[in-house]
Structure formats: C-alpha cells, structure tokens
SEVEXMAR-53486 format. One record per residue (C-alpha): x, y, z. Coordinates in Angstrom, 2 decimals, padded with zeros to 5 digits, m for minus. Layout:
<recs>
       x       y       z
       X       Y       Z
...
</recs>
This chain:
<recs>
       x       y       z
 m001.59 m025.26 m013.68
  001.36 m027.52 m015.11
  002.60 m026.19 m018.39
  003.71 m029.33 m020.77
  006.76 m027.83 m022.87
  008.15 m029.78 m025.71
  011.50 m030.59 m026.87
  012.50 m032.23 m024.25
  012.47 m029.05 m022.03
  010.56 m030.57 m018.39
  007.70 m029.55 m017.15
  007.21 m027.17 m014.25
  004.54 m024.49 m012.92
  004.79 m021.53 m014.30
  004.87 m018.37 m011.85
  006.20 m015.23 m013.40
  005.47 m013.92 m016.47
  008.27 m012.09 m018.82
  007.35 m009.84 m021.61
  010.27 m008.60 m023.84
  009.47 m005.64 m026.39
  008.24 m007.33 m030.02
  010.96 m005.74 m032.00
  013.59 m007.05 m029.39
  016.82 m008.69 m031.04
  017.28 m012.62 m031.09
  021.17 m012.47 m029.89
  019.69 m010.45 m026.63
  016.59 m012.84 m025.87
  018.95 m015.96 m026.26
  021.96 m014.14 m024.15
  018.74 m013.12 m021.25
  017.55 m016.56 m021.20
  020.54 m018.54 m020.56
  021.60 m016.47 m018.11
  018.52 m017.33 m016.39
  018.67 m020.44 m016.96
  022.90 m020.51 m016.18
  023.60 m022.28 m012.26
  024.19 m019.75 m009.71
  028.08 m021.02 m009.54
  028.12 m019.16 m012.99
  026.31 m016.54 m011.59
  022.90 m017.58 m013.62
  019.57 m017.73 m011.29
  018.93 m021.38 m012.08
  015.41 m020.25 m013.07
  013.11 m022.34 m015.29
  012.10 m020.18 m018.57
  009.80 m021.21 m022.09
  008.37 m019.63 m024.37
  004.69 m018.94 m024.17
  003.36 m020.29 m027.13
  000.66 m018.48 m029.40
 m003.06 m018.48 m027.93
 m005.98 m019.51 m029.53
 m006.99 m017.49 m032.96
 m003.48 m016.25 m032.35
 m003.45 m013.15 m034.64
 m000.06 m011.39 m036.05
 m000.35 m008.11 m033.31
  000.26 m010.69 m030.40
  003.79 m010.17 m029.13
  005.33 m013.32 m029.67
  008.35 m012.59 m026.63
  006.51 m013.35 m023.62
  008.20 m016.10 m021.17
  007.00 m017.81 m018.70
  009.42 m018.51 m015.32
  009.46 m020.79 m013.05
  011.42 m022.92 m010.49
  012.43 m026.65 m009.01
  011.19 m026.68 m005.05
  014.91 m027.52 m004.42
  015.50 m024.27 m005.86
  012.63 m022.51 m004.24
  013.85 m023.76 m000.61
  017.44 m022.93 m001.33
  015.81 m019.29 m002.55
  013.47 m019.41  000.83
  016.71 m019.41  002.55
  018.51 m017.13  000.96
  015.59 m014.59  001.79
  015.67 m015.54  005.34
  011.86 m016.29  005.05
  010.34 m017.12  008.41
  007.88 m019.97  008.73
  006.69 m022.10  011.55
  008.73 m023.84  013.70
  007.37 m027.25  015.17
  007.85 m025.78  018.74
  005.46 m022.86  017.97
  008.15 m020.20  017.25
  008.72 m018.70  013.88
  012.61 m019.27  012.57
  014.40 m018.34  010.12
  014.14 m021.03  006.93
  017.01 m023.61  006.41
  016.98 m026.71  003.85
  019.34 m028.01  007.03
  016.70 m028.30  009.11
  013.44 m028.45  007.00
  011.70 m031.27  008.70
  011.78 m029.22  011.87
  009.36 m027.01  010.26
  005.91 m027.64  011.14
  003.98 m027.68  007.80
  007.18 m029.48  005.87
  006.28 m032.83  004.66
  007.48 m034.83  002.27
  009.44 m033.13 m000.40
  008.18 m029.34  001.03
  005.82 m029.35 m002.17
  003.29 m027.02 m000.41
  005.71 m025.50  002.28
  005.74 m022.06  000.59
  002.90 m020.14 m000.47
  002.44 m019.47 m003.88
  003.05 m015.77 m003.28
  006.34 m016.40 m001.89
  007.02 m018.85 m004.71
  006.81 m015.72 m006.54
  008.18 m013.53 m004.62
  012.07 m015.74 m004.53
  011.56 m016.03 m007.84
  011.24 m011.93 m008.68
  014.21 m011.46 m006.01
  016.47 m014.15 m008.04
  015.60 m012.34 m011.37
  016.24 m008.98 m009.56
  019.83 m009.98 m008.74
  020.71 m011.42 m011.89
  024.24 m009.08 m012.57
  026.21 m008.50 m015.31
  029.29 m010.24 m015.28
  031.99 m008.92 m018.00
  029.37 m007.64 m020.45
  029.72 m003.91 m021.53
  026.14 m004.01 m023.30
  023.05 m006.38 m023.82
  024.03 m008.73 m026.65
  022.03 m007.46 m030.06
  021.89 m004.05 m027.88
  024.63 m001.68 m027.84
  022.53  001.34 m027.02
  021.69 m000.62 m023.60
  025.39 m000.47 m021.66
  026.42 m002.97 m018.85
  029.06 m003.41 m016.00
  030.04 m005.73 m014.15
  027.46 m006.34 m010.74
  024.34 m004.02 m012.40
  021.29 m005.52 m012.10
  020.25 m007.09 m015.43
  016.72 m006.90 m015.35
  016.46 m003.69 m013.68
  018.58 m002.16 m016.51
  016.22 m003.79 m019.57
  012.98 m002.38 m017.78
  014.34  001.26 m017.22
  015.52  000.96 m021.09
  012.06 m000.14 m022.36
  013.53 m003.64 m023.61
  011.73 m005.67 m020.74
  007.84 m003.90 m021.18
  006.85 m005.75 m017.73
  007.63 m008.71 m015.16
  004.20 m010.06 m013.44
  003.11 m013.23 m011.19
  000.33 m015.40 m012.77
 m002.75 m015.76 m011.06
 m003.73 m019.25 m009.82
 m006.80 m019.94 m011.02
 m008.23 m022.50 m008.71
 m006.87 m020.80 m005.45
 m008.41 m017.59 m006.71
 m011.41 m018.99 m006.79
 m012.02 m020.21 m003.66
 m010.39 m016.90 m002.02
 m012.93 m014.91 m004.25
 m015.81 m017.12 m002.63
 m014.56 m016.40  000.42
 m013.70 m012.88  000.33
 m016.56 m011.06 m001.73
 m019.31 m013.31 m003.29
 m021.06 m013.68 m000.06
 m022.07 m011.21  001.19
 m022.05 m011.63  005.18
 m021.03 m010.60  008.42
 m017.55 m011.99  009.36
 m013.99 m011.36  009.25
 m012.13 m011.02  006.20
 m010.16 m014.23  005.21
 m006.53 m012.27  006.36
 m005.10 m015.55  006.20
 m006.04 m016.27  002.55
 m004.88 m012.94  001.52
 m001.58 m013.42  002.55
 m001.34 m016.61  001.32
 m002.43 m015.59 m001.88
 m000.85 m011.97 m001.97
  001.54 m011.53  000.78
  001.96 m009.79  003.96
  001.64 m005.83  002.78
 m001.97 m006.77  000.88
 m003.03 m008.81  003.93
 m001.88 m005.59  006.73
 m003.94 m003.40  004.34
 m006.74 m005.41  004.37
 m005.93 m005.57  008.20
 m005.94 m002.26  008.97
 m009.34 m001.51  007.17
 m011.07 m004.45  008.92
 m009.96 m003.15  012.23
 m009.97  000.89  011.40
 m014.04 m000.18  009.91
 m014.77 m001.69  014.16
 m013.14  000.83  015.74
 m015.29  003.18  014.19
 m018.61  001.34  015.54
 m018.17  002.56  019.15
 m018.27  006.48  017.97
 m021.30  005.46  014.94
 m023.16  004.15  018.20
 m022.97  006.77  019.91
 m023.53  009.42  017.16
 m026.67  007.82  015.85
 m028.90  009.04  018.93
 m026.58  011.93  019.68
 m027.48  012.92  015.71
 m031.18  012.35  016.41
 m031.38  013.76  019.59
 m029.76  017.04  019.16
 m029.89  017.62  015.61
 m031.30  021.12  016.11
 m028.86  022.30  019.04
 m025.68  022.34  017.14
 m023.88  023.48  020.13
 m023.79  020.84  022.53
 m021.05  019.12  020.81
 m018.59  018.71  023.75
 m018.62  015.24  025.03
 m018.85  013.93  021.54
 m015.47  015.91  021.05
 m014.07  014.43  024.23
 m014.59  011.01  022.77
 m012.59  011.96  020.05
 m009.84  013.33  022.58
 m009.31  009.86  023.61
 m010.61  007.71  020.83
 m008.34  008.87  018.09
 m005.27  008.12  020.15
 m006.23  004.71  021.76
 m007.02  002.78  018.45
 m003.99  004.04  016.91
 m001.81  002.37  019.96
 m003.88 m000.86  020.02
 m003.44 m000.99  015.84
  000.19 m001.29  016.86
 m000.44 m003.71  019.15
 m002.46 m005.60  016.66
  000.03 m004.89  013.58
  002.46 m006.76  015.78
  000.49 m009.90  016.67
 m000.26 m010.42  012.56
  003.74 m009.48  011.37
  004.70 m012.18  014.29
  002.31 m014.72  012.83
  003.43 m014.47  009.51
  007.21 m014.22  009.97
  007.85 m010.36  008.75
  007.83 m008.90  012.73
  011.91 m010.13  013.53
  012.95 m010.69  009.62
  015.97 m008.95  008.68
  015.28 m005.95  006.01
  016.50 m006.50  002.71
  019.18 m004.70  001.07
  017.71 m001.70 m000.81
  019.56 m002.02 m004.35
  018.74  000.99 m006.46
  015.62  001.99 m008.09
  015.84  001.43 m012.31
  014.78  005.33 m012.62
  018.13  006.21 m010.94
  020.41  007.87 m012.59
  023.97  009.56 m012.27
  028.01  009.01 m012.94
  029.52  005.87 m012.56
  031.35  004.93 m009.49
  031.87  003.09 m006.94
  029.38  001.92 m004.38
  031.52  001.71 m000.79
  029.30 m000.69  000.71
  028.79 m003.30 m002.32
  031.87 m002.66 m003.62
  030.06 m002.76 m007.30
  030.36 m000.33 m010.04
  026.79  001.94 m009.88
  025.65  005.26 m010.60
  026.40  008.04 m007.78
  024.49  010.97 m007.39
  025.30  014.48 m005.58
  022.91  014.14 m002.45
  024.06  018.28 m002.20
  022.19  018.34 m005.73
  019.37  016.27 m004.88
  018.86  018.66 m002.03
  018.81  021.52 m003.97
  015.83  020.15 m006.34
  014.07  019.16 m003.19
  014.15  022.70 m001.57
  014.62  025.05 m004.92
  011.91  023.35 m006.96
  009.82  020.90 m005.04
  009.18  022.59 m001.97
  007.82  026.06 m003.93
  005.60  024.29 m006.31
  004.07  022.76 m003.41
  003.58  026.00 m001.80
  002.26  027.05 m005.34
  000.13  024.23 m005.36
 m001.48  024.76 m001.54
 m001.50  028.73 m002.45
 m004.14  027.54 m005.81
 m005.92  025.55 m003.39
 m006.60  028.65 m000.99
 m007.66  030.75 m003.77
 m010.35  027.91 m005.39
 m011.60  027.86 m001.59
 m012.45  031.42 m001.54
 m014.14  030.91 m004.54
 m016.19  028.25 m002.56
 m017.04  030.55  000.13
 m018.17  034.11 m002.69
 m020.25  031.33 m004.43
 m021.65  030.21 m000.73
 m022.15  033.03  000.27
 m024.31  034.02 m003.13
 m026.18  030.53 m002.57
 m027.28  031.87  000.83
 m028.56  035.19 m000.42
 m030.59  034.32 m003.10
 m032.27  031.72 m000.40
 m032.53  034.11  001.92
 m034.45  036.86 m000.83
 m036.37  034.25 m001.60
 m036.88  030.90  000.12
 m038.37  028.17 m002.00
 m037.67  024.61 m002.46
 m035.05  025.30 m005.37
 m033.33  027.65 m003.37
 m032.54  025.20 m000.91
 m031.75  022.98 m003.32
 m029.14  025.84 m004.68
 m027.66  025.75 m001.26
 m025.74  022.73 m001.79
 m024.65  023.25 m004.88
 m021.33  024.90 m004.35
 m020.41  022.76 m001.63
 m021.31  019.44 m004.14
 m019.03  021.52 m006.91
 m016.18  022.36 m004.54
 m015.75  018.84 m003.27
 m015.83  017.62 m007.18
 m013.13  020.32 m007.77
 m011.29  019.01 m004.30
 m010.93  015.45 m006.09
 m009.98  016.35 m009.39
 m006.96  018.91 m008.43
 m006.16  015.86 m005.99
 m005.70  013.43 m009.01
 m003.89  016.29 m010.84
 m001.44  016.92 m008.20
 m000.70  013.48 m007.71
  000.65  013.36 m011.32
  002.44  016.25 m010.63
  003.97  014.82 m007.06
  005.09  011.65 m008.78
  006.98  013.72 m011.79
  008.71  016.19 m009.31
  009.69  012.96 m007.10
  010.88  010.75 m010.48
  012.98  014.08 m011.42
  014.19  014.48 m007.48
  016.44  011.13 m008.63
  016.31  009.46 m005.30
  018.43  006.57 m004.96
  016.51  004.63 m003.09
  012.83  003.15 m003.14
  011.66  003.58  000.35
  013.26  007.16 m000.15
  011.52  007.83 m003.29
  008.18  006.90 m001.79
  008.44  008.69  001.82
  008.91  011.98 m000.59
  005.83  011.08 m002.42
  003.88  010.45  000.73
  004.58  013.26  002.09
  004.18  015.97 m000.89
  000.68  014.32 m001.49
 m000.59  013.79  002.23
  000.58  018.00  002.74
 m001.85  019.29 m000.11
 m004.41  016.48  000.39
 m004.77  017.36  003.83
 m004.58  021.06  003.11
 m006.95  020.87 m000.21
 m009.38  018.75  001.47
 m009.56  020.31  005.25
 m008.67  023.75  004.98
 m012.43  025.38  004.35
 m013.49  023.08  007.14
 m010.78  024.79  009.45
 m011.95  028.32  007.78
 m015.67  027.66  008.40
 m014.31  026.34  012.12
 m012.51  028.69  013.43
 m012.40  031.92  011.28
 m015.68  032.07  010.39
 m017.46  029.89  013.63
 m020.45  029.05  012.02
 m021.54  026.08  013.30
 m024.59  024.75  010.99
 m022.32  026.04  007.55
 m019.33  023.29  009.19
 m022.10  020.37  009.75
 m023.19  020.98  006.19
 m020.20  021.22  004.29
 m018.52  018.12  006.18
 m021.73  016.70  005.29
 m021.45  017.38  001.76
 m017.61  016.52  001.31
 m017.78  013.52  002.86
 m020.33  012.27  000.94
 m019.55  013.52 m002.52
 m016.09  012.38 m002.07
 m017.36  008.68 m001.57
 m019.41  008.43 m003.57
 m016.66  009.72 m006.52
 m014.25  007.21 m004.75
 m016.50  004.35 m005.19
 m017.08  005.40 m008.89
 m013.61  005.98 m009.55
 m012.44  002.71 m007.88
 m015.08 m000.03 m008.26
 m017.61  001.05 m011.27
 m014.64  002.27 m014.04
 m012.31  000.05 m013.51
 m015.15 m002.99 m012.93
 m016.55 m001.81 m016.56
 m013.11 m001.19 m018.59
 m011.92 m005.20 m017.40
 m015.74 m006.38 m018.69
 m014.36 m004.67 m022.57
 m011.46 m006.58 m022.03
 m012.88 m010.16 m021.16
 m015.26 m009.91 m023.72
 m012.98 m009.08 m026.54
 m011.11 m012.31 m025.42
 m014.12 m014.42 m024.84
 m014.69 m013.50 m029.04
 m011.30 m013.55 m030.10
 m011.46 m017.82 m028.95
 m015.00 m017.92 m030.24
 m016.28 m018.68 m026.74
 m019.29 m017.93 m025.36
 m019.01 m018.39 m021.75
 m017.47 m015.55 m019.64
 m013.76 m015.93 m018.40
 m015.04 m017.04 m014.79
 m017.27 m019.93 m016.11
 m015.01 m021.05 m018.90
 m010.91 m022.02 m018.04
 m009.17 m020.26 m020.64
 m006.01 m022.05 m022.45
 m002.93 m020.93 m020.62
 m001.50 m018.99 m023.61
 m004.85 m016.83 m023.39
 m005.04 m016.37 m019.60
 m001.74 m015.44 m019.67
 m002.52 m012.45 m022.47
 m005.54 m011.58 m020.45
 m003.45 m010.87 m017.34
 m000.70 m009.03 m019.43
 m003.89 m006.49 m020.54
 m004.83 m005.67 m017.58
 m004.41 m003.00 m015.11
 m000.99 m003.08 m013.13
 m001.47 m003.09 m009.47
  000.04  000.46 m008.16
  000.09 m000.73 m004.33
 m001.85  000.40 m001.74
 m000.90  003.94 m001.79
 m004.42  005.26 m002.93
 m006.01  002.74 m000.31
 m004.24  004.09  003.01
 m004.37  007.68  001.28
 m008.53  007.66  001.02
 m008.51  005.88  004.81
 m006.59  009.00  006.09
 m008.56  011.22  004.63
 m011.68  009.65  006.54
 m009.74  009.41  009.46
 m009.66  013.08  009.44
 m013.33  013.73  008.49
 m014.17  011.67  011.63
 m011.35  013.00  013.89
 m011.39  016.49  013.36
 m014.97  017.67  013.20
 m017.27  014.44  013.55
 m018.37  016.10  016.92
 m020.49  018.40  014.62
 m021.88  015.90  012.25
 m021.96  012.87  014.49
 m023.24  010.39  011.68
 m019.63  011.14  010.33
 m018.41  008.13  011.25
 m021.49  005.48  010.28
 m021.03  007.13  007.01
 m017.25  006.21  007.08
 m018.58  003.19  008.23
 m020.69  001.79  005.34
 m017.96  003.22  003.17
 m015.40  001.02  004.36
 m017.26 m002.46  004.25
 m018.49 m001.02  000.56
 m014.80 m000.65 m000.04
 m014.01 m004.31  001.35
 m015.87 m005.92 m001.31
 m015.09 m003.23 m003.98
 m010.96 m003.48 m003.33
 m011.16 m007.88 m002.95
 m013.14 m007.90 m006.45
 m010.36 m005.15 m008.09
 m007.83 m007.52 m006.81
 m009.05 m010.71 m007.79
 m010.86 m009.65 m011.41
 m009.34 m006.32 m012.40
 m005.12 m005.93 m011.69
 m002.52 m007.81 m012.27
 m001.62 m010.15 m009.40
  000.83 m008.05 m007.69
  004.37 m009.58 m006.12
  004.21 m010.07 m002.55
  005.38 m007.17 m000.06
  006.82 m009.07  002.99
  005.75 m006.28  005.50
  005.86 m005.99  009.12
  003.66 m003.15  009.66
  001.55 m000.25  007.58
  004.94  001.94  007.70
  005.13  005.44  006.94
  001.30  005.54  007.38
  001.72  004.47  011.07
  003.28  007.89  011.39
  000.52  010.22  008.95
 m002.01  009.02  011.13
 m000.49  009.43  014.55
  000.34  013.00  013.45
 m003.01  013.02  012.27
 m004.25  012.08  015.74
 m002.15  015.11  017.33
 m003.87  017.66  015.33
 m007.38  016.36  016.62
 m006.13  016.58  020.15
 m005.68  020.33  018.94
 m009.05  020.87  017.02
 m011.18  019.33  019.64
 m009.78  020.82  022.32
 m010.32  024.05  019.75
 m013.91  023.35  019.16
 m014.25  022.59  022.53
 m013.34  026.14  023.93
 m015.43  027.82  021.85
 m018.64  025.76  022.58
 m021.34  028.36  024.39
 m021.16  025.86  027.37
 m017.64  026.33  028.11
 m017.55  030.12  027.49
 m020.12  030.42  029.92
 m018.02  029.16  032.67
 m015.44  032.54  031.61
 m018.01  035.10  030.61
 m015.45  038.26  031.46
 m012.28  036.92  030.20
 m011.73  035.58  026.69
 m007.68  035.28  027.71
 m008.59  033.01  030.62
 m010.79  030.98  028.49
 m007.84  030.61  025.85
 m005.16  029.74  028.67
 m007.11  026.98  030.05
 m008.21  025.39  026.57
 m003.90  025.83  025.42
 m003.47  024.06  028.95
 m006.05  021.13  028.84
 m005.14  021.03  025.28
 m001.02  020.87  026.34
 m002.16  017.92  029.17
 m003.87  016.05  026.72
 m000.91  016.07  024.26
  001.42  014.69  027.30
 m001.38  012.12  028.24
 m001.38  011.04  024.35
  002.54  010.59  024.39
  002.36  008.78  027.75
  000.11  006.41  026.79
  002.18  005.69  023.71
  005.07  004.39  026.09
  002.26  002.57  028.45
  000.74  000.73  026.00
  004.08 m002.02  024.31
  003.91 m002.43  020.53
  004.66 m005.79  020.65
  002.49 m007.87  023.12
  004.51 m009.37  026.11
  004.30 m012.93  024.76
  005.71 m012.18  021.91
  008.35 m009.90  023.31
  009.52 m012.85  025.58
  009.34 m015.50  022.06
  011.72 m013.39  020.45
  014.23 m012.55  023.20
  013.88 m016.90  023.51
  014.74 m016.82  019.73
  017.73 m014.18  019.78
  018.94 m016.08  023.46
  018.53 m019.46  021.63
  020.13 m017.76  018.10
  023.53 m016.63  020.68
  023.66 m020.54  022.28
  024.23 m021.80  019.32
  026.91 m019.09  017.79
  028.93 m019.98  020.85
  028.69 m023.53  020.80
  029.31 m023.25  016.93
  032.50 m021.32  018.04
  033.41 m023.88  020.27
  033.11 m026.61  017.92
  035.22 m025.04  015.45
  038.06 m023.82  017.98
  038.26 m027.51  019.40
  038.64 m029.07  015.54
  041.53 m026.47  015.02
  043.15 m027.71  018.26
  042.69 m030.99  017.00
  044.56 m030.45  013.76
  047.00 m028.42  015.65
  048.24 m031.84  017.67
</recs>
C-alpha cells in the first residue's frame, strides 16, 4: 500500500495514522508537522507525514486533519537500533540490532526492505513520535491554553489536552488477509499461526494467543478424564476425591511448564534478554512542576505520601463497599433458592423444576453486570489515584478488579461449599454460572461487537456507492483509512486474561464436583479462538505492538490462584464421606491431618517451582554465551581504545 503524494513530497508507506481535532489551529498543525518532519540533530523525529486527502463522496462532517506517518528503512533500522530490537543472528542466537553489523543478521538482504515486521515498523515509529520533546516552547503554537517545557513529551501532552483525538497503525490489507485465512476462516484442527500473529501484531497479542492455545490442551487431560467420571458417577456426588487430587497436582504443573513455554516463545522472538524500556509518564498524570532526578527534565511531581492516602482512604473502602454489595446480592441468591426449592418440593412438576434454575440463571446475569459496572468504577478510582507510571497504573487496576471478580463470582460457590455442604446445590450452581457466564461472554464479545462493525461497513460501502462488502472490494486509501479511524479501539488483553482466570478458577476450585467443568471450558476456549482472531482482524483498530516477554502480572493471579485450589481441594477433600470415615470419633483429628496434607502440598507446590527452571537449559547456556561474548568484546573495545591513547601519547 504505497501512497503517491503530490507536490513533489516522495512517496513512502504509510504506517501510522494521526488525527488532530477539526477545529485545531493552522499555526499548531504546521508547528506539529515540521517538527516531525525536523532531523533528529534538531531534535525532530525525521518521520515522513501528508495529509490524507478527502475519500470518495467526501462529505463536509469528515475531519479534514488526519495524517498519515511514515518512515525511510534507513530510518527504521537506525530506530530498530535505538530500541535495541532483537532479531536473528546468522549463528542462531538472537542479538541486539545494529546498522554496523546488519548483514550479520540472518533474514537481512539487500537493503533490509523486509527485515522488520510491519508491526515493529510501527511500533519505532509510535516510540519516535512518543519522544518527540519540546524544546524552548512555553505552549503549542495557535494554543496557549496547551503549556510546554522544555523535554515534555509533545504528543503525549496534545492527546491528554484533547488536541490529538487518536494515534493508530494502519492495517495491511494484503497481509491481513492471508493471516485471516489462516487464523479463523478454516475451521480445523491445528495450531494457531503464533508466528503470524506476532508478525502482524507483536509479541503481547501473540503470548495471549499463546497462553490460550496452551491453557485450551492442558485442559484436555482433566476433560478426559471427567467425561466418564461425569457419566459414571453422576448420581454419587460424593466420590469426588481423586478427581480433586488431580487438581492438587494439575493446577500447579501447567502453570510451571507455561513458564517454561513463555520462555522458549520470548527467546524466539527477541523480548526474553531485551532491556526494558524507560517508563516515561502516563499523559493522565498530573502534579507541580519539577524536576525529574533521573532525566534531569522538567515534569510534573506528585506526593507518593498523597497518592497513598487515596489508595488506602478512598480506594481500599469502596472496594470493601463494593465486595460487602456483593455479599448482600448473594444472600438474596440463596432466600430466592431457597423459595425455588420449596415451591418444588410442595409441588413437583415439570415447571417447578424448571423454576429451580431460575435464580441461579438470574444471579449469574446479575454476577456479570455488577462486574462490568465495577470495572468502570476500578478504572475511575485508578485514573483519580494519579499514578505516575503505566505499569503502576495497571497492576492497581488488576488487582482492584481480580479482588471483587474473584469474590463476586466465587463466593456463593465457597458458601454452598463449605458453610452450607450441600453437595448437589454446588454441582448445580457451578453448572449454571459457568454456563450462563459463557454464553453472555460470547454475546458480549463476538455477536455485538461482530453486528455494530457490519452498521459501520455498510454505511461506507453506500457512502462510495459500492456494492460489494469491504472484504471483496479494496477500498481507496482515504476510505480505509476513515473506516479504521471508526472503529473500535483495541483496549488490550485485559478482558481476555481476566475471563481465562475466571475459568481457571471454575475448573480449579470445584471441577471435582462437576467434572464436565473443564470440556465446557474447553469448547469455550477454541469458540473464543476464532471469536477474538475475527475481533482483531475485522472489528478494532490494529493495535501497536507490545514487545512482551511473558503474560506478566497474570503469571502471578494465576499462581495465587493455584494456591487457593491446593486449599479448596484439600478442603473438599476432608469433608468427602470417604475420608471422614477413616476418623469417625474425632472431627479435630480429621481437621489436623487435612491442615497437614494440605501444608505438605503447599511446600511440594513451592518446591517444584524451584525444580522445574523457567528458562529451558539451552537457552540459559545461549544467553550466558551472549552476555560472555557481550563482556569479550567491552574489554577488547577497552583495549583498543587505551592502546590509541598511548599512541597519541608518544
């Protein structure tokens, strides 16, 4: 996709897409672009920038300041470098990139045309435009409402004033095709096209993707087993202690191999030894202007003291609000049960069994929609928190949300468990949860958002008068651009890992009771294979690359998930009529063993955690190589240097 610009500007492939407010002032879209366009001696990003022209049928609402962005290769290498992107070496290894030594890189030929991947084309070009300061400016030209200083981040300052609406990478329409054939239109039995992905959207998409493919096999072991185990003993709800044994042990060894495996991909794709990027701060931040110690740069500072104080004053008792809200709607659950129940029992008919389910169907509906509400909530106490920091801001959010979704979603299950030990009233209401709740998810994720991009793509197939839809037809670029700018922004995988650890704990926890738990989790996940790859590829924006090494702060939530199986098992275990049969005068006895086998199995988790590496052992011993071979040449550099110096000297 080569856009042809005219007055003499050159051509190039456009990447990233710009899109200024309509009512912005000339003076501060001229003074914007040549500062892109400025060399990086002048401390411009040497970025190539047009105008996107008007599309077809171009009517007066279209906002007329949208630019495309793009980039030389030369520049895109030199940016590659900069980054410290790892690729390839021809020996095997992965390196760090240099334009000194670029046709030691394996897949470097020629000029390095097709060295990068288009989403780390787009991915220097978002980090150039993110580091685009302010030099001696003390406001946006045109813009005196928007103030500058010297090293702030340009385009982080025009997006948290509303003046830049939104910065996006273009789809490619050919590649997307053939990763959409691959990926979803066949339907088959294989493994997903991980490759692809990340060549397409980057390492974080690609470990996602990852993760489900492997979480979706390591279920098929405990879906085997549960089938006949389901069948078999459907009636004898008691005997469910070597299914929750397999649990004990099955919940902790997938989670260490996932490292393992986590590892292997990161290595492959150059994220596993590359340095982390300096975290500049987020464009909601906020405070008095100072002096950042570390950068040296003028930026706003904070109180962390005050910071604390909204964390623990305000944050911490509305989520205690929220979880208290959540208790009383679950005793509402269990009155309206418990009413169910009687009226069957008066009277048992077909309706009245029918009427059974109905408040566990309602309180799993309810479960969903104070989940979406409190996730509002979670992000607007976080925003107001003020955190410096991104990976800050979104460890706070993951934790506020995973504490009430785990709470909201698995604390009648506990009730029915433990306080209540009703066996056949736990099978049915995991039964009913799980279900409902997929079948929402799947409505809520695939169906709406499937239907509102179909109202968009046909209002564009009109507006250019053409009749075929937007996959048979190539749209003009002015109009595929405008398409993409309508559509749905890509809010990460948050959501994605956040409904896979909620199944992890339906089949962790209490699958021992409802054994077809986990081939319902199952078909859920390959369902949600095809339905996330056609969101991605038809309904969001393309989102910029995350360079990734492994699933982060979800590594943890599941591992901690993991430990309170361990405990619930071992829970469920003890009170199984088998087991209390072997301590039928002492109920203490029976406690101290099941606190004891429970306490083994804990150490026995933690011990296999340092048995089992990370990293494998190959790739332990390629990086130690790398770091040995990284040291060689320091000293020899040293050398070098010291012996030119003696030279000079004589």
């Amino acid at each position: 996709m080569m856009l042809s610009a005219g007055n003499g500007v050159p051509s190039f492939t456009p990447r990233v897409v710009l899109e200024l407010a309509s009512d912005t002032k000339e003076e501060a879209i001229t003074w914007l672009l040549s500062r892109i366009r400025d060399t990086q001696y002048n401390g411009g990003t040497e970025l190539l920038v047009e105008q996107l022209g008007p599309g077809a049928d171009a009517q007066e609402k279209e906002n007329p300041n949208m630019f495309l962005v793009g980039a030389t290769w030369q520049r895109l290498l030199s940016g590659a470098e900069d980054l410290g992107l790892f690729k390839e070496f021809n020996d095997g290894s992965m390196r760090a990139f240099t334009c000194a030594n670029k046709y030691n890189f394996k897949d470097f030929k020629g000029d390095g045309d097709s060295f990068l991947s288009t989403a780390e084309c787009q991915y220097i070009i978002k980090h150039e435009l993110d580091t685009l300061r302010a030099k001696d400016e003390t406001h946006v030209p045109g813009l005196s409402r928007v103030k500058l200083y010297p090293g702030k981040s340009v385009i982080r300052r025009l997006l948290s004033k509303g003046i830049l609406i939104q910065v996006f990478p273009l789809h490619e329409k050919e590649e997307l095709k053939r990763l959409s054939f691959a990926w979803y239109k066949k339907v088959k039995l294989s493994f997903q096209p991980l490759e692809d992905i990340r060549h397409y959207y980057g390492e974080g998409q690609a470990l996602y993707f990852g993760f489900l493919e492997y979480f979706t096999f390591a279920l098929v072991p405990m879906a085997l087993i549960g089938v006949p185990y389901y069948l078999f003993d459907w009636e004898d709800y008691d005997k469910y202690v070597i299914f929750a044994s397999f649990n004990l042990v099955w919940c902790t060894v997938i989670l260490e191999l996932w490292k393992r495996c986590s590892s292997s991909l990161a290595y492959r794709w150059g994220t596993l030894s590359r340095k982390k990027a300096f975290e500049e701060p987020r464009p909601g931040f906020h405070g008095v202007l100072g002096f950042n110690p570390v950068t040296g740069r003028q930026e706003p500072l904070y109180p962390n003291a005050k910071r604390q104080l909204r964390v623990y004053l305000v944050s911490l008792p509305f989520v205690l609000l929220c979880l208290y809200l959540s208790l009383y709607v679950m005793m509402i659950y269990f009155l309206m049960e418990g009413w169910a129940l009687s009226v069957h029992d008066a009277e048992p008919t077909f309706w009245t069994g029918i009427l059974c389910f109905i408040p566990s169907v309602l309180y799993a509906v309810v479960i969903e929609i104070m989940n979406l509400i409190y996730r509002y909530a979670a992000e607007f106490l976080t925003e107001w928190e003020n955190h410096r920091l991104e990976s800050s801001y979104q460890n706070h959010l993951v934790l506020k949300v995973l504490v009430f979704n785990f709470f909201n979603c698995f604390a009648s299950l506990f009730y029915i468990a433990f306080v209540m030990q009703d066996m056949v009233l736990l099978r049915q209401s995991l039964a009913t949860l799980l279900i409902t709740s997929q079948i929402l998810n799947q409505l809520m994720e695939a169906f709406l958002p499937y239907w509102l991009q179909r109202r968009r793509n046909k209002k564009m197939v009109r507006k250019i008068h053409k009749g075929k839809t937007l996959e048979d037809q190539e749209l003009p670029l002015a109009n595929q651009v405008r398409l993409e700018a309508d559509m749905s922004t890509y809010l990460g995988t948050f959501d994605d890992y956040l409904e896979l650890f909620l199944l992890f704990g339906y089949v962790s926890l209490f699958s021992c009771v409802y054994p077809l738990a986990a081939v319902l989790v199952v078909l859920n996940n390959i369902t949600e294979v095809y339905s996330d790859a056609f969101k991605m590829c038809r309904v969001f924006k393309r989102p910029f690359s995350d360079p990734a090494a492994n699933i982060g702060v979800w590594q943890l939530a599941f591992e901690a998930m993991s430990v309170i199986a361990v405990v619930t098992n071992c829970s469920l275990i003890g009170m199984s009529p088998q087991v209390k049969a072997y301590f039928p005068d002492s109920d203490m006895q029976l406690i101290l063993w099941t606190v004891a086998i429970e306490h083994g199995l804990l150490a026995f988790k933690f011990i296999l955690t340092f048995l089992i590496p990370d990293v494998p052992k190959h790739i332990q011993i390629n990086l130690s190589r790398l770091e040995f071979e990284s040291r060689e040449a320091l000293k020899k550099k040293k050398i070098l240097e010291a012996s030119e110096v003696t030279k000079a000297a004589q």
